[in-house]
N, C-alpha and C positions, 0 to 999 in steps of 0.2 A: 765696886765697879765690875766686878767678875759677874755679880750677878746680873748688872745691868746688860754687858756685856751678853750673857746669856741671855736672856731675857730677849735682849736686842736680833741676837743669832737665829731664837724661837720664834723672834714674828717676821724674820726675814724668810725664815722656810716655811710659817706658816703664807707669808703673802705671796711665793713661790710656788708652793702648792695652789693655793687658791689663784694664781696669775695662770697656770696652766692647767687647771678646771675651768677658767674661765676662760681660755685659748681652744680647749677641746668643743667646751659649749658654743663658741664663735664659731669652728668648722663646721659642727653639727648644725649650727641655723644655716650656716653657705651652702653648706649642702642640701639642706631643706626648701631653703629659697631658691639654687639650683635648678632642684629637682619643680616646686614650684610654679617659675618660671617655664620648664622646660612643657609642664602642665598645659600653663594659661597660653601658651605658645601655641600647643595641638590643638586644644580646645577654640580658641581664635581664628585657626585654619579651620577646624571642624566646623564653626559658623559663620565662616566665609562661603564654604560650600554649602549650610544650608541652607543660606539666601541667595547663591547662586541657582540653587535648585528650585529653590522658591520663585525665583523669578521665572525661571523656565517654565516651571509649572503654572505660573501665573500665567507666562505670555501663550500657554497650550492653550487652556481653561479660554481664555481672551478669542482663540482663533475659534476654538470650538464653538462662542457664544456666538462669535460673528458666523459662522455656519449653519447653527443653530437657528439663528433669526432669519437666514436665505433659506435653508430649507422651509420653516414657518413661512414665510410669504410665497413659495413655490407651491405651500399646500394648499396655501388661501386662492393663488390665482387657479391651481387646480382643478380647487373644487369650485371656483366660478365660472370654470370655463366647465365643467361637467353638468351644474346646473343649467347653464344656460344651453347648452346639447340635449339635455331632457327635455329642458321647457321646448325645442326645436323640435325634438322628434315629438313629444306631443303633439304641436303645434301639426306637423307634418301627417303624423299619423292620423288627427283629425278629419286632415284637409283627405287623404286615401279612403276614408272611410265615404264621409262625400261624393268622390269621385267615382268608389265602386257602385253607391246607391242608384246616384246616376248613370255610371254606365249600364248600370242593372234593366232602371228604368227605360233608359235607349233602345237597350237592347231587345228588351218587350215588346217595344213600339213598333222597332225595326223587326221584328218578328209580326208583326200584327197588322202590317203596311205589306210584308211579302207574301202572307194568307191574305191580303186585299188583292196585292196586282194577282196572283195567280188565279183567285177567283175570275179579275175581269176579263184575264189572259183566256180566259176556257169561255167564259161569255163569248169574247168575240171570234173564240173560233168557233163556237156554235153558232153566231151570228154572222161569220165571215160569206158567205156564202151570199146572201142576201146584201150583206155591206157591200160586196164585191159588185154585184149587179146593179145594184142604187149609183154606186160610182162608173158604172161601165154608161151608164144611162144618162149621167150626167156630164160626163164627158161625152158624148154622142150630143147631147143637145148645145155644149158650148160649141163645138165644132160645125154643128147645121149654122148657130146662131152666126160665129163666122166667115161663113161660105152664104149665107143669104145676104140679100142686098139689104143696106140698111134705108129704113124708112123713117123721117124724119118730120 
């Protein structure tokens, strides 16, 4: 019995040691799950904020695009309002080119019309003299005609 006894003693201290190797190994997983824990913890906050961020950046991105597309149709209506200013001044500049041909040509004419009157201006003062007297003689003979009695 002594040896049982022993025996019995031997596997009380060996399941004693083995109980408090396995009490150290349960702290060390607490701790590791702990620590763990304390990990998936940060890490969870850390992508919380980076889908906060992400969204922010989404909604920047979002405004930029809608900016994006108002500048593009500010360039379109731009440049159609700049076309249609060219095609105007074309149009315009055409119409000036016309306008100087003709006044050009006017203005030749009306040149060409005051070497006419000034020719006939000098005719009739070379001829004034004679016009003068043609008129002085006919007025003299409407004046006899009204002072003479009429005969009917």
């Amino acid at each position: 019995m002594e040896k049982k006894a022993g025996n019995a003693e031997g596997q009380v201290g060996d399941l004693a040691r083995r109980l408090m190797l396995m009490e150290e190994q349960a702290t060390r997983s607490e701790e590791r799950l702990a620590i763990s824990v304390t990990n998936l913890a940060n890490t969870s906050m850390q992508a919380d904020k980076s889908l906060a961020d992400q969204n922010d950046i989404m909604n920047v991105c979002s405004k930029k695009s809608e900016n994006n597309d108002d500048l593009e149709k500010q360039l379109k209506d731009a440049i159609f309002t700049k076309d249609e200013s060219e095609n105007k001044y074309e149009t315009l500049a055409q119409k000036l080119k016309i306008k100087e041909s003709e006044s050009e040509r006017s203005n030749e004419r009306a040149d060409g019309i005051e070497c006419k009157f000034i020719e006939i201006e000098d005719e009739l003062k070379v001829g004034r003299p004679e016009a003068t007297k043609i008129w002085k003689l006919e007025k003299k003979s409407l004046w006899r005609e009204k002072k003479s009695p009429k005969t009917n």
